[in-house]
Each structure stands twice: as structure tokens, then as C-alpha cells.
C-alpha positions, 0 to 999 in steps of 0.5 A: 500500500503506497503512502499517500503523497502531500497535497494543497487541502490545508492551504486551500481551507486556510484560503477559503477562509480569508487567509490569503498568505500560507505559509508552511513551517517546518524544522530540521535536526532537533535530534543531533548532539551538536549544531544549531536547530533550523527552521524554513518557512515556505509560502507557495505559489498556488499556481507554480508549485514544483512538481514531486513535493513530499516529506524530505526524509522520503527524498533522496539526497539528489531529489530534495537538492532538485527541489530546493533550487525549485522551492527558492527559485519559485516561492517565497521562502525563509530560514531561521536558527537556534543557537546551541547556546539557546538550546541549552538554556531553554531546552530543544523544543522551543529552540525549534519553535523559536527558529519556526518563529524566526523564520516567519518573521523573516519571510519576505511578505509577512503571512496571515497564517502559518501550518506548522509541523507538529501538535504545537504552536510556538508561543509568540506567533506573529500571525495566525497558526495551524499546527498539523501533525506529521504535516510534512506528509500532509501539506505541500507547504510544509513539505517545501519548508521540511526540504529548505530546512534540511538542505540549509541545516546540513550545508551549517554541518559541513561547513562546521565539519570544515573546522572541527574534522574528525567528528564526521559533521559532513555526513553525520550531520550531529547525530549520535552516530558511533564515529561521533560518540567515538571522536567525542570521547577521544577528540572532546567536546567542542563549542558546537556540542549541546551541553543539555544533551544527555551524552554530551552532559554525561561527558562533561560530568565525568571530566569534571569529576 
């Protein structure tokens, strides 16, 4: 049974009721140990949507590379981070929903509602919001947002990587893979590492001790 494919209904709905300007939201990595957490915001042109939208973690590599070039190409678009230092000090969560905000407030045409990813709307909204879960599969916008998101956090990755080799940031993009856990211990923790994560905490405590 094939999984069903992203389409327009939210932005439709959110049309027929006034709302002329939607934006899709959504977020990238808020699971690595390192880097920041980033967030694009997408409004779509209801008459150029590019072709083979869908959730970027059923994308290829190569595919969600095509779509980016056609999303920032042919929409209006923005992206926005939170700093591993924000992350820390008021936890992963609302590090993502304070990026999702960012983003939206630096979009070039201001929206009048938003559909974010998720079960959750980010407090200090500055439009109208509907959140959607797993709504990267379910709206177009979000799933344009989900690939700009992507795209944009891992390009932060691997220039990271250029500087902090040996923690394989290029293609590990700060999960907790066993090259990653492996180059921690013997390399250390570097500025770019989440301190609140449980590893990374669990790595500083023991030098500590």
C-alpha cells in the first residue's frame, strides 16, 4: 500500500477562509548532539508549485537538492536558527519553535497564517497558526519548508565539519552516530556540542569529576 503523497487541502481551507498568505513551517535536526536547530518557512505559489513535493526524509539526497533550487527559485521562502547556546538554556523544543518563529518573521511578505509541523504552536506567533501533525506528509507547504530546512541545516554541518574534522559533521550531520560518540570521547567536546544533551552532559560530568 503506497503512502499517500502531500497535497494543497490545508492551504486551500486556510484560503477559503480569508487567509490569503500560507505559509508552511517546518524544522530540521532537533535530534543531533551538536549544531544549531533550523527552521524554513515556505509560502507557495498556488499556481507554480514544483512538481514531486513530499516529506524530505522520503527524498533522496539528489531529489530534495532538485527541489530546493525549485522551492527558492519559485516561492517565497525563509530560514531561521537556534543557537546551541539557546538550546541549552531553554531546552530543544522551543529552540525549534523559536527558529519556526524566526523564520516567519523573516519571510519576505509577512503571512496571515502559518501550518506548522507538529501538535504545537510556538508561543509568540506573529500571525495566525495551524499546527498539523506529521504535516510534512500532509501539506505541500510544509513539505517545501521540511526540504529548505534540511538542505540549509546540513550545508551549517559541513561547513562546521570544515573546522572541527574528525567528528564526521559532513555526513553525520550531529547525530549520535558511533564515529561521533567515538571522536567525542577521544577528540572532546567542542563549542558546537549541546551541553543539555544527555551524552554530551554525561561527558562533561565525568571530566569534571
Amino acid at each position: 500500500m503506497e503512502k499517500s503523497q502531500p497535497d494543497f487541502r490545508f492551504e486551500i481551507q486556510a484560503m477559503g477562509h480569508g487567509f490569503l498568505r500560507v505559509a508552511g513551517v517546518d524544522e530540521a535536526r532537533r535530534g543531533p548532539l551538536a549544531g544549531p536547530v533550523t527552521a524554513a518557512a515556505v509560502i507557495l505559489n498556488p499556481e507554480d508549485i514544483p512538481d514531486g513535493l513530499n516529506d524530505s526524509k522520503a527524498l533522496t539526497k539528489r531529489k530534495r537538492e532538485a527541489l530546493y533550487e525549485e522551492i527558492t527559485t519559485r516561492a517565497l521562502w525563509s530560514v531561521a536558527h537556534a543557537s546551541v547556546e539557546e538550546i541549552d538554556e531553554i531546552n530543544i523544543l522551543r529552540a525549534s519553535h523559536l527558529a519556526m518563529v524566526r523564520a516567519l518573521e523573516d519571510l519576505p511578505e509577512r503571512p496571515d497564517i502559518a501550518l506548522i509541523d507538529g501538535g504545537m504552536l510556538p508561543r509568540e506567533m506573529p500571525c495566525k497558526g495551524q499546527p498539523i501533525v506529521k504535516g510534512d506528509a500532509r501539506s505541500l507547504s510544509i513539505a517545501a519548508a521540511s526540504i529548505v530546512a534540511k538542505i540549509c541545516r546540513d550545508r551549517v554541518m559541513y561547513d562546521l565539519a570544515q573546522h572541527h574534522p574528525g567528528y564526521g559533521w559532513e555526513t553525520n550531520q550531529g547525530y549520535p552516530s558511533k564515529a561521533h560518540i567515538s571522536a567525542l570521547q577521544n577528540l572532546g567536546v567542542t563549542p558546537h556540542h549541546r551541553r543539555s544533551f544527555k551524552p554530551v552532559h554525561n561527558m562533561l560530568w565525568q571530566e569534571n569529576c
